[in-house]
PLY file of the C-alpha trace (Angstrom):
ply
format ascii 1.0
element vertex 367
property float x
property float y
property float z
element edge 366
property int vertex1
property int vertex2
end_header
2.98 41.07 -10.82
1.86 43.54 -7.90
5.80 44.57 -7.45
5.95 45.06 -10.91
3.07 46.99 -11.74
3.52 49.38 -8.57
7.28 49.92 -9.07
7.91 49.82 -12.75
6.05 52.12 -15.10
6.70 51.89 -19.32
5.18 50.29 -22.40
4.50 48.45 -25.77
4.05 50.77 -29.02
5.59 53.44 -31.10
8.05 54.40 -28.62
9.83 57.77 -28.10
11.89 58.97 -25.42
12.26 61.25 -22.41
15.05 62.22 -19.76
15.05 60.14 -17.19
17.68 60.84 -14.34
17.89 64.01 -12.12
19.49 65.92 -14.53
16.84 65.89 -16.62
13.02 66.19 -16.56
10.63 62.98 -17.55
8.25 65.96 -18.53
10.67 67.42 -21.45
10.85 64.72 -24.81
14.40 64.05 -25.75
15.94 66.37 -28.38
17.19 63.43 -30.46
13.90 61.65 -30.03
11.57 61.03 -33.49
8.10 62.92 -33.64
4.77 63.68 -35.58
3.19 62.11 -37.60
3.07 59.36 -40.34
3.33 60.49 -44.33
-1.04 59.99 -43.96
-0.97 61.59 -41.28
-1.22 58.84 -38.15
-0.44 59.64 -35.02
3.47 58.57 -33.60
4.69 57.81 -31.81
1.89 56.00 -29.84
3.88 56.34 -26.51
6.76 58.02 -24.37
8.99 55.63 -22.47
12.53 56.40 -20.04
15.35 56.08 -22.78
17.51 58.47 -21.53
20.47 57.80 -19.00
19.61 54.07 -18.66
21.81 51.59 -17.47
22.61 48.42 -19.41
24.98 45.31 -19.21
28.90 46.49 -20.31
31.15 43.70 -21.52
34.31 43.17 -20.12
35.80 43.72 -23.65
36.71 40.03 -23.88
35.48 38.24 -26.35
36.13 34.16 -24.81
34.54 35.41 -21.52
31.22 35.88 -22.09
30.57 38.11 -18.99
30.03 41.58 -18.03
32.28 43.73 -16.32
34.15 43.59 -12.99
33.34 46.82 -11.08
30.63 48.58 -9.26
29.93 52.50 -11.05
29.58 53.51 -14.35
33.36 53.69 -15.48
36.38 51.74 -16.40
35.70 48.21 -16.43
32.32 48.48 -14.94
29.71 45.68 -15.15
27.03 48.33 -16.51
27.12 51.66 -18.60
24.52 54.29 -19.40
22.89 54.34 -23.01
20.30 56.12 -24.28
17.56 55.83 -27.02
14.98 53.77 -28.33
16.63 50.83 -27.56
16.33 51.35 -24.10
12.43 52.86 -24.02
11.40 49.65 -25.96
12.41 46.83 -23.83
10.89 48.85 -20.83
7.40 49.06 -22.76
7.57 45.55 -24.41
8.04 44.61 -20.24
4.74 46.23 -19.58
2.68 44.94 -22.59
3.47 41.69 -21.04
2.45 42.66 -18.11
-0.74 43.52 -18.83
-0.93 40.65 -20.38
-0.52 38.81 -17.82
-2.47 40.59 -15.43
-5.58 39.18 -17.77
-4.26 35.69 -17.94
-3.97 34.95 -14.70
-7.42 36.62 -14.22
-7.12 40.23 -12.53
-9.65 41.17 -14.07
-12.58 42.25 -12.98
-11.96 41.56 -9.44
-8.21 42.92 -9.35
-6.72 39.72 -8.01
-6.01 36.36 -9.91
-9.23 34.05 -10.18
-8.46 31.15 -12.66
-11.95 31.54 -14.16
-11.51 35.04 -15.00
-8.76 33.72 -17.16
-8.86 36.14 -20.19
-6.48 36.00 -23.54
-6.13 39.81 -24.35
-5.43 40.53 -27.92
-3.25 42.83 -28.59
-5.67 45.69 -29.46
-6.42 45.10 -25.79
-3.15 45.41 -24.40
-2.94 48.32 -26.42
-5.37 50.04 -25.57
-4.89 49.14 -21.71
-1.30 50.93 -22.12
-2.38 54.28 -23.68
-5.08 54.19 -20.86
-2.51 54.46 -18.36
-0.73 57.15 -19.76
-0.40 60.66 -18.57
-0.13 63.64 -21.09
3.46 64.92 -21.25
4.44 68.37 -20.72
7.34 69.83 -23.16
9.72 69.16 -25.93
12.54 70.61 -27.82
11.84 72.51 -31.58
14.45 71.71 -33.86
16.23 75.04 -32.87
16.70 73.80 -29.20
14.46 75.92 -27.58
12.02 74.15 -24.95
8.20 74.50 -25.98
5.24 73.53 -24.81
3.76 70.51 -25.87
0.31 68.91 -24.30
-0.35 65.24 -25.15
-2.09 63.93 -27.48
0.16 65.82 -29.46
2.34 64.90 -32.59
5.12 65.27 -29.86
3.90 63.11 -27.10
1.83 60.73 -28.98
-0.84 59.96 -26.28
1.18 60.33 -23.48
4.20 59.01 -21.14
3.45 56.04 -19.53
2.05 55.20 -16.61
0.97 51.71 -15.42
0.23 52.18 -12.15
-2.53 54.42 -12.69
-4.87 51.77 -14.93
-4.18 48.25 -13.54
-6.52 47.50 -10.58
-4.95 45.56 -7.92
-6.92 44.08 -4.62
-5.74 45.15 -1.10
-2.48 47.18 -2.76
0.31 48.17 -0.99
-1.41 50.67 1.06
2.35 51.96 2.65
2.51 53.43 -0.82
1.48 57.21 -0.44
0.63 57.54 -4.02
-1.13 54.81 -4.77
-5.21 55.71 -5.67
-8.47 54.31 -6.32
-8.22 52.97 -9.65
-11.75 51.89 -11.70
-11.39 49.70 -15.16
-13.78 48.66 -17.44
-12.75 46.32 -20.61
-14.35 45.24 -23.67
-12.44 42.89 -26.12
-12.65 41.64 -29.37
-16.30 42.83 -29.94
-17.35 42.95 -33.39
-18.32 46.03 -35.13
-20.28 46.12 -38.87
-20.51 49.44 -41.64
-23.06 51.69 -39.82
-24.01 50.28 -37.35
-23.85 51.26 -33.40
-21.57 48.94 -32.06
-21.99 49.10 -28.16
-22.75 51.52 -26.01
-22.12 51.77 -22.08
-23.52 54.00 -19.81
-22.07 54.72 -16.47
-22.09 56.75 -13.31
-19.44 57.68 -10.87
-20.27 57.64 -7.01
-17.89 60.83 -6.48
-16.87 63.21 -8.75
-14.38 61.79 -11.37
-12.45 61.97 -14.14
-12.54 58.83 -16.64
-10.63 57.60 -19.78
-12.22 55.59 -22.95
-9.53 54.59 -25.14
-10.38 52.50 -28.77
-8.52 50.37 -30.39
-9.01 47.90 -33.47
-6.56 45.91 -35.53
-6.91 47.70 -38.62
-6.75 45.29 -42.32
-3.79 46.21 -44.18
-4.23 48.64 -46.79
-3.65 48.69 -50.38
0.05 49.12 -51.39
0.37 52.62 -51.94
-2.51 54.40 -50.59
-2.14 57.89 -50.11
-4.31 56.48 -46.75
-3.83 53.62 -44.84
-7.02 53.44 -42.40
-9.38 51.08 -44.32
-11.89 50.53 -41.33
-12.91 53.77 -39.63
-14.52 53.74 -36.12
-15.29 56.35 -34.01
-15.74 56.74 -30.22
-17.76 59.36 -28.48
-19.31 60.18 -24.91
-22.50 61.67 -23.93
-22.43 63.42 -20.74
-24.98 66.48 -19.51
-26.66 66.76 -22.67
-23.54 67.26 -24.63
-21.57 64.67 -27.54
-18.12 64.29 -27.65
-16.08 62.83 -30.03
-12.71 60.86 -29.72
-9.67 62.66 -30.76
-11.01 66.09 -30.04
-7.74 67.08 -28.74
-5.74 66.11 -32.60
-8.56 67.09 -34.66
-10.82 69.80 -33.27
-14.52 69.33 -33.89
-13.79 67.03 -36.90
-14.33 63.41 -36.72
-10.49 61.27 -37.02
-10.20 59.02 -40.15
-7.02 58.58 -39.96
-6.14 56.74 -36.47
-6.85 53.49 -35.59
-6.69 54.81 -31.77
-9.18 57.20 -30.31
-9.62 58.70 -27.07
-11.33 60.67 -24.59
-10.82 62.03 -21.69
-13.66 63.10 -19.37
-14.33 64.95 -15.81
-18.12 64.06 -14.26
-19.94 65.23 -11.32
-21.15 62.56 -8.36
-24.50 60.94 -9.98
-24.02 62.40 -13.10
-24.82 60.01 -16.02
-22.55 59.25 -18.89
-22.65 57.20 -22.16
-19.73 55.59 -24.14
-20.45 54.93 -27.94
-18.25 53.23 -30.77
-20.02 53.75 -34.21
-18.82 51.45 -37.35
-18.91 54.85 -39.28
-17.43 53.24 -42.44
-16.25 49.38 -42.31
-15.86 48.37 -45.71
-14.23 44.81 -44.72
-16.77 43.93 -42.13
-16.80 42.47 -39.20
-14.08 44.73 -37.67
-13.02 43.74 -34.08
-12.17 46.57 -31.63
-11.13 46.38 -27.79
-12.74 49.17 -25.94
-10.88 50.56 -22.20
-12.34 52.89 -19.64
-10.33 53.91 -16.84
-11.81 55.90 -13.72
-9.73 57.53 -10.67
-13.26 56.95 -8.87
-15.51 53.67 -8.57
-17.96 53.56 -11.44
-21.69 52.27 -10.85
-22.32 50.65 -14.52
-25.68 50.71 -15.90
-27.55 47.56 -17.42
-25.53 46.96 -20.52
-27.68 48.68 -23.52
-28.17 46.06 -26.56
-26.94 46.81 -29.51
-28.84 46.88 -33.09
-25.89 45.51 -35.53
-27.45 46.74 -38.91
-25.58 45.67 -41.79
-26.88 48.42 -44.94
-26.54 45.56 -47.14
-29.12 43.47 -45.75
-32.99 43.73 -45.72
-34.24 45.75 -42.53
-36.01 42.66 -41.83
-32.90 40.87 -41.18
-31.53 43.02 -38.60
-29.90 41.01 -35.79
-30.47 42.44 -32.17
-28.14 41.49 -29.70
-26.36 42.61 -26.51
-22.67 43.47 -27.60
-20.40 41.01 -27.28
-17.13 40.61 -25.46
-14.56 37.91 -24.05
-14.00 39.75 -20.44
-16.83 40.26 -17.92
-19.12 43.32 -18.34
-18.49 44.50 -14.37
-16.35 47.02 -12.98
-13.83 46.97 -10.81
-12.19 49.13 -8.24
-8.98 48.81 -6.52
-5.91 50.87 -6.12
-2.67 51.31 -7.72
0.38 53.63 -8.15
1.20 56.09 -10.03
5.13 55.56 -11.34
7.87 57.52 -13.51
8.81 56.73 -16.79
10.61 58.43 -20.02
10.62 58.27 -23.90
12.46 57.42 -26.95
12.52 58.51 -30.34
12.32 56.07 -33.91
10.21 53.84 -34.05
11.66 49.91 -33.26
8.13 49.28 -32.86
6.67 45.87 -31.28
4.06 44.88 -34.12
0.65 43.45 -33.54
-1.10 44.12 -36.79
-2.15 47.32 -37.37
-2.53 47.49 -33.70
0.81 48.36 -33.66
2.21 50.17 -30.48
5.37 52.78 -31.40
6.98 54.02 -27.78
9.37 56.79 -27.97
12.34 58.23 -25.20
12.01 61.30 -23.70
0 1
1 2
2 3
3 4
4 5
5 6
6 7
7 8
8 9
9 10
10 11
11 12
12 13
13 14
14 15
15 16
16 17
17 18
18 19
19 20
20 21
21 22
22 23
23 24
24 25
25 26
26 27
27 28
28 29
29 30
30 31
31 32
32 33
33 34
34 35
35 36
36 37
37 38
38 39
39 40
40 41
41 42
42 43
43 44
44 45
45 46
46 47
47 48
48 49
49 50
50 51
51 52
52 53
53 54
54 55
55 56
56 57
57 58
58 59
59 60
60 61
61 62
62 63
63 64
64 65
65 66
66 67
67 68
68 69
69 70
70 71
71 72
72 73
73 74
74 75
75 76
76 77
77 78
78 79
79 80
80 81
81 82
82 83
83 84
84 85
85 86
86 87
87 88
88 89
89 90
90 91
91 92
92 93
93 94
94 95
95 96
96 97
97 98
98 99
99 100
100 101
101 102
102 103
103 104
104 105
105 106
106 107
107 108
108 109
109 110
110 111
111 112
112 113
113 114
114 115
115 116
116 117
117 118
118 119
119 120
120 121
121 122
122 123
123 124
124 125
125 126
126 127
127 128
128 129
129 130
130 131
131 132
132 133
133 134
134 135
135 136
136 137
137 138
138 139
139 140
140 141
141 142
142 143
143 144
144 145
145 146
146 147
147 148
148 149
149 150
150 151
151 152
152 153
153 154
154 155
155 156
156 157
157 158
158 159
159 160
160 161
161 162
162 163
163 164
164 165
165 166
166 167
167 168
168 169
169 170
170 171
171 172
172 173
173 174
174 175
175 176
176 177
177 178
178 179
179 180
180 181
181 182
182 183
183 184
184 185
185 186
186 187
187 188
188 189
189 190
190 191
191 192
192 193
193 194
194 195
195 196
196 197
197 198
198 199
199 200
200 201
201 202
202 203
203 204
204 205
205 206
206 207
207 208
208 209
209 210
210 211
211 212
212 213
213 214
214 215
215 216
216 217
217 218
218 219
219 220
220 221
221 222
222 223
223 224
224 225
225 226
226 227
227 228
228 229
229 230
230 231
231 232
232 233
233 234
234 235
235 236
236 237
237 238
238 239
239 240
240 241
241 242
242 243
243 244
244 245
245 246
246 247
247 248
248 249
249 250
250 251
251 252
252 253
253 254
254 255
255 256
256 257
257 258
258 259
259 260
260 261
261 262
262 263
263 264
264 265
265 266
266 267
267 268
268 269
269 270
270 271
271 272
272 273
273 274
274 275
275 276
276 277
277 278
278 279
279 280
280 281
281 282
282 283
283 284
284 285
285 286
286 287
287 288
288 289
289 290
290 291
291 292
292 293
293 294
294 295
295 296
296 297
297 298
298 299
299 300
300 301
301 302
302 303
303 304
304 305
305 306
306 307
307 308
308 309
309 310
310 311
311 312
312 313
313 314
314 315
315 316
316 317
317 318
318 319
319 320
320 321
321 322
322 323
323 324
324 325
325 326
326 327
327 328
328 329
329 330
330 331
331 332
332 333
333 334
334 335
335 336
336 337
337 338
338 339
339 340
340 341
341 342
342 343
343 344
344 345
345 346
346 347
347 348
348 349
349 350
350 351
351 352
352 353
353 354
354 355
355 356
356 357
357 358
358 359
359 360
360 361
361 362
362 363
363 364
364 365
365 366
């Protein structure tokens, strides 16, 4: 799992696709690779992948034989061949959803190596949300008149970003030969329930040195009616408190507007040594209540967390008097871990041969 995580870096989602040999640049999207949005308006692809330039198994062309091909190289009856598109991003993020998924079942987390009794099933909202944590933004793409423009992530471009495990799995006493392996801080809430109006945790944290930090949500969305001009029935909505200020999730898309359109929000945060911040998910408007979300916070620093705040779950629909108080609830620890992992490459694709989870869905692209 170490090898994998350290040396191998793509995902699980809406995937599109970037170059991904030296004659490209992971940084620039594929020209043939799918982008923007979804007719409502969603975000997609959800991720950028290597898809470009791969190498895959070649037959040897005979059809009773079963095999590959002969040679060493890339020509004549060579065992491999270079493809490219979305059917090469996808298998490389599908590999690293299951990583992360078992990183949690054999019980990484919190203390970043395997403890039976840390032994955690991750739903897929989770592993979701884990992958866009560990992605980077991505830098540029082609317009449909091939000229090369700039293009930030989040973006309807990029999605939320190329891929990088490395920088969002914790592991214990990591290869330290590795020069760009870092300190690496994760904090993970799953499958906690969230009701219409109600303030549905809320996490407050501090970083020992300066840092910059990550909250990603995610929730399994119900499906929507056939039809509807919008698909998000369940709206959440993540935002951070930090030095007397409120942001919101999916400032970057949407400006200074709340999102209710994504089922995936996140921020992205720099704080000074000592300085005090506060991660909020609000069930702004949950019409089929309970609503599950997984909730991901990724640190380059070691985070001190505060004494989990309790959360008032107050359904509108029942008498004040009835309001249940109770500390939210999750199936992984509430600690925080530090360890330290690398940062590696990785590329995108374009349509979407997306690996489906519910509405959890993660698209990866090539670039």
């Amino acid at each position: 799992l170490r090898s994998a995580i350290t040396q191998n870096g793509s995902l699980l989602l809406t995937v599109a696709v970037d170059y991904s040999t030296s004659t490209f640049n992971e940084n620039v999207l594929s020209s043939f690779s799918s982008r923007c949005c979804t007719s409502d308006g969603r975000v997609k692809p959800d991720i950028v992948a290597p898809g470009e330039y791969i190498l895959s198994a070649r037959s040897d062309g005979v059809l009773s034989s079963n095999q590959c091909g002969a040679s060493i190289g890339t020509s004549g009856n060579s065992a491999v061949r270079p493809e490219a598109g979305t059917s090469m991003a996808t298998p490389l993020v599908a590999g690293a959803a299951s990583l992360v998924r078992q990183y949690f079942l054999e019980g990484y987390y919190p203390s970043s190596k395997p403890v039976a009794n840390d032994s955690l099933q991750p739903s897929s909202a989770l592993v979701k949300a884990v992958l866009i944590a560990g992605s980077r933004p991505g830098r540029y793409h082609y317009d449909v008149w091939g000229f090369l423009r700039t293009s930030m992530s989040p973006s309807p471009n990029w999605g939320w970003g190329l891929l990088r495990m490395g920088s969002v799995l914790p592991l214990a006493n990591d290869i330290a030969s590795v020069s760009s392996s870092r300190n690496v801080s994760l904090f993970v809430r799953d499958q906690v329930s969230c009701v219409h109006g109600s303030l549905c945790t809320s996490q407050s944290f501090i970083c020992k040195e300066n840092c910059s930090f990550k909250a990603v949500l995610v929730w399994t969305d119900p499906a929507a009616a056939p039809g509807a001009s919008s698909t998000l029935v369940n709206n959440l909505d993540l935002a951070c408190e930090i030095n007397g200020q409120s942001l919101i999730g999916n400032a970057d898309i949407n400006g200074a507007k709340t999102d209710t359109t994504n089922n995936v929000e996140t921020l992205s945060v720099t704080a000074s040594a000592g300085q005090r911040w506060t991660i909020t998910v609000n069930g702004t408007f949950v019409p089929q209540s309970p609503q599950n979300f997984s909730l991901v916070i990724s640190s380059d620093q070691s985070l001190l967390s505060q004494v989990p705040s309790s959360t008032t779950v107050q359904n509108p629909q029942v008498p004040a008097s009835s309001t249940t108080t109770a500390a939210a609830s999750t199936s992984a620890p509430p600690s925080t871990t530090t360890g330290s992992a690398t940062t590696t490459a990785a590329a995108s694709t374009s349509a979407p041969p997306s690996t489906t989870t519910g509405s959890a869905t993660t698209t990866a692209a090539a670039s």
